[in-house]
Every structure is written in structure tokens, then in C-alpha cells.
C-alpha positions as CSV (number, residue, x, y, z in Angstrom):
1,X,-8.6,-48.6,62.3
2,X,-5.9,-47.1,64.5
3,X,-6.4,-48.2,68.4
4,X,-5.4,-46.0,71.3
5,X,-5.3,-45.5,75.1
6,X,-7.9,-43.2,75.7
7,X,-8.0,-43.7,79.5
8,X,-6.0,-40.3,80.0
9,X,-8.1,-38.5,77.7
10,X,-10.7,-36.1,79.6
11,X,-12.1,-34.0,76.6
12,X,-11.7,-34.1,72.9
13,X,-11.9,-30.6,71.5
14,X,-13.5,-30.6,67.4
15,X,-12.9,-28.3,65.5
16,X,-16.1,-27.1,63.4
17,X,-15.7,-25.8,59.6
18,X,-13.3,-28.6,57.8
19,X,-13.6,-31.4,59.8
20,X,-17.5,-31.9,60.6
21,X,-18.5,-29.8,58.0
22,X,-17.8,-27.4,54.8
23,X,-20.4,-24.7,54.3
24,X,-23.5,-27.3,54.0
25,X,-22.1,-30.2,53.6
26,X,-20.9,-32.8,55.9
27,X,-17.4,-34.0,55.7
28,X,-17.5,-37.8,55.1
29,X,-17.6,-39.7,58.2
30,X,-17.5,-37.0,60.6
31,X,-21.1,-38.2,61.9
32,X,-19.9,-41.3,62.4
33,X,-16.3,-40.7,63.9
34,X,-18.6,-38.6,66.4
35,X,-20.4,-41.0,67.4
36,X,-17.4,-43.4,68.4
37,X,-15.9,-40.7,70.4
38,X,-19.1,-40.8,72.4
39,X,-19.7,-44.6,72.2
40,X,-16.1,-44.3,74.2
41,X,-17.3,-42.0,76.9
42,X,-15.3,-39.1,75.8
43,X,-16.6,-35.7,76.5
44,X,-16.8,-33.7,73.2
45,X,-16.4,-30.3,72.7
46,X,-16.4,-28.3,69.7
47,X,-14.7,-25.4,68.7
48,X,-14.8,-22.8,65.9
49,X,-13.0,-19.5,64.7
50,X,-16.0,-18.3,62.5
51,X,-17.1,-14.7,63.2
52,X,-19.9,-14.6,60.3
53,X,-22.5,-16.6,62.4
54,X,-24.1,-16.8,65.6
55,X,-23.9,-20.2,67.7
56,X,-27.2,-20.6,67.1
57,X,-26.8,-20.4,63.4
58,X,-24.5,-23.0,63.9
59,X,-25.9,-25.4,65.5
60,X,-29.1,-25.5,63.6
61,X,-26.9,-26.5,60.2
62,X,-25.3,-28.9,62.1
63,X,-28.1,-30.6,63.1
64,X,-29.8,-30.2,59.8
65,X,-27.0,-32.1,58.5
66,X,-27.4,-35.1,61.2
67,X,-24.8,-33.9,63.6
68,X,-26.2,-34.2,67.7
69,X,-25.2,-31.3,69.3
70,X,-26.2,-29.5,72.4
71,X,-25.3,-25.5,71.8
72,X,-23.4,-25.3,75.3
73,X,-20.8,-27.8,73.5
74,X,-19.9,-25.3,71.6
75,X,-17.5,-22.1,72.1
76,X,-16.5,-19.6,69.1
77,X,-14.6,-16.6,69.1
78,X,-18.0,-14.5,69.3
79,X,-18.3,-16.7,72.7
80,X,-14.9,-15.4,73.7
81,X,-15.6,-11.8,72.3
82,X,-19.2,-11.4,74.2
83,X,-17.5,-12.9,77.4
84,X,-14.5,-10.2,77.4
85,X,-16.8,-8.1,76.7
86,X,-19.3,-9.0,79.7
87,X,-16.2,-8.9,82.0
88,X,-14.9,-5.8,80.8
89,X,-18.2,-3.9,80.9
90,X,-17.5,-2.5,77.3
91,X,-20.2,-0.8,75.2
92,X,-18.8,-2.1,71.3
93,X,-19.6,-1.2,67.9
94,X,-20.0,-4.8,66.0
95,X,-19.0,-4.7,62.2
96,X,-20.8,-8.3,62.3
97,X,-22.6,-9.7,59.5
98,X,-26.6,-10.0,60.8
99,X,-26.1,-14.0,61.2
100,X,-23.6,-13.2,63.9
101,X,-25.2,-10.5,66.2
102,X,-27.6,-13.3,67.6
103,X,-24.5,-13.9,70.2
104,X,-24.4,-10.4,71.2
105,X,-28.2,-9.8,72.5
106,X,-28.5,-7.9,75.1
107,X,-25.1,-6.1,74.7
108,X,-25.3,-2.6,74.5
109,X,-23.9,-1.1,71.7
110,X,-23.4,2.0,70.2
111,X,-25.6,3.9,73.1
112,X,-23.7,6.1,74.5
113,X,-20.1,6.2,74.3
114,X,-18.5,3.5,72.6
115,X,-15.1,2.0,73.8
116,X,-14.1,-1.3,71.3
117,X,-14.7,-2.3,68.4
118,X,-15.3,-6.3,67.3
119,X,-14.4,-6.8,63.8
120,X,-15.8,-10.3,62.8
121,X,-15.8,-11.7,59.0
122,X,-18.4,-9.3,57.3
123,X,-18.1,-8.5,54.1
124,X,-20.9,-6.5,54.4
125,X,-19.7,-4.2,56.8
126,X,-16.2,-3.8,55.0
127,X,-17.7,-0.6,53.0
128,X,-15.4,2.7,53.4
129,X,-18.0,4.6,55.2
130,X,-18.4,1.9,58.1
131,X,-14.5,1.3,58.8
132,X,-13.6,4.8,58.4
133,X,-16.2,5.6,60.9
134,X,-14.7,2.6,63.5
135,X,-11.1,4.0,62.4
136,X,-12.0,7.6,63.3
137,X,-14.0,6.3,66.6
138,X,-11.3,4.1,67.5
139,X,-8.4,6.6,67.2
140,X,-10.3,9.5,68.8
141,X,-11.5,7.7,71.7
142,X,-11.5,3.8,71.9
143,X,-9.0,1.7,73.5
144,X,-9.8,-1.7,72.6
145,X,-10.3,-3.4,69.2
146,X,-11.5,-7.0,69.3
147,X,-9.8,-8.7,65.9
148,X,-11.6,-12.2,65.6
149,X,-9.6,-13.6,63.6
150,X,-7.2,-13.3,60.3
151,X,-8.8,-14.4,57.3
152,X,-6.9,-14.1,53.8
153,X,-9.8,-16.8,51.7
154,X,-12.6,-18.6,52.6
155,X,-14.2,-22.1,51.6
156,X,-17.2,-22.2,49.9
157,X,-18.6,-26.0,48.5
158,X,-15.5,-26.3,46.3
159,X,-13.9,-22.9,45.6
160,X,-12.4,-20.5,47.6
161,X,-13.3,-16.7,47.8
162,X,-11.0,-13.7,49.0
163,X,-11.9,-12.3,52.4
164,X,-11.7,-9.0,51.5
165,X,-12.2,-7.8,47.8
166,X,-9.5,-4.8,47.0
């Protein structure tokens, strides 16, 4: 095992999907690497990208798959999105998949007059009706789209799927 100076080390910041876990599986030795990091007295934070489900979500497969995690040691990019969109006071429309909009309670959305959009991984949502509406809504009178992330293929437990089908 490689040996390092960690006295000048303050956080270490883990990234989620493909190094703890892919899909429902653990990644070998990610439990136990974990756990060093701890044993040391490092603070642990982890860090995602995914847009398709909620914290929440999250965390429960995590711990399901004997990972101990407290949700406020995590931050996604619906953290970051629900945040600007706290501060900013916007009223979005989410093209979210359902598994996602758990981080978004209490958000107002599409009462009154819209002004962003959040486009998260959601297949679901990618239909012509439902973007053509958010392109029309966003052109005519929005100012701000929130694009969580570029996503060409995803894993899934050993083969990879296209984000968006043509």
C-alpha cells in the first residue's frame, strides 16, 4: 500500500457513480478504502454529477450496499441546481425523471410564470411534446436554462446505453 502525508489534507472529496458504486453494485474495495480514510481522521465528502436521482435515492442504495453515509455528506448537481434556484428566486419547469424531483420539494414550479428550465438526465421527459414545449417556453419568455450535465452514454451493470436515443 502506497503511504502519504496526509497532515495537509482537510477534506477528501469522492466521487459517487464509478468509484463507490456502478448502478447496484459496489466497486471492489470502495467500503473498505472508505473506511481507512476515516480511520485517518479525514473528513469525507462525496460528490456526484447524476441528475436522474434524488439525494435521497442515493443514499438509500448506498447504504443498502454497506456504505455509511450521512445525506448532508453529499452534494449533487440537483444540490447545486435547487440552491441557484433558492437564491435566484426562480419558478422552473424540471424535465426530471420522478426519482430526482425528491430534491426539489417545495419548489414552485410551473405556477405561474415560469422563468428556467432544469434539464436533468430523463429519458422520460426527452419526448417531442415536452422539449418543444420548454424550447417554445424558453425562447418566448425564459432567461435561464439550467443544463446539469453533458451525457453522450451511460453505465449500466456491464453495458453502456446512449443517453439520448435518435
Amino acid at each position: 500500500m502506497m503511504s502519504c502525508n496526509l497532515d495537509n489534507i482537510k477534506v477528501v472529496l469522492v466521487d459517487l457513480s464509478g468509484t463507490l458504486h456502478i448502478d447496484k453494485i459496489a466497486v471492489p474495495g470502495s467500503q473498505a478504502a472508505l473506511q481507512r480514510l476515516r480511520v485517518a481522521g479525514l473528513k469525507v465528502r462525496f460528490v456526484t454529477n447524476t441528475t436522474k436521482e434524488s439525494k435521497g435515492f442515493l443514499l438509500n442504495r448506498l447504504n443498502k450496499l454497506g456504505f455509511a453515509i450521512e445525506g448532508s455528506e453529499i452534494f449533487s448537481s440537483l444540490t447545486a441546481a435547487r440552491q441557484l434556484i433558492e437564491k435566484k428566486k426562480s419558478n422552473p419547469i424540471l424535465l426530471l425523471e420522478n426519482e430526482a424531483l425528491e430534491d426539489f420539494k417545495g419548489i414552485p414550479t410551473k405556477e405561474g410564470q415560469p422563468n428556467c428550465v432544469v434539464i436533468g438526465l430523463a429519458p422520460s421527459m426527452f419526448t417531442y411534446e415536452v422539449l418543444n414545449t420548454a424550447f417554445r417556453m424558453f425562447v418566448m419568455m425564459l432567461k435561464v436554462l439550467l443544463k446539469l450535465g453533458f451525457l453522450r452514454f451511460w453505465s449500466r451493470l456491464g453495458s453502456i446505453a446512449p443517453a439520448m436515443k435518435k
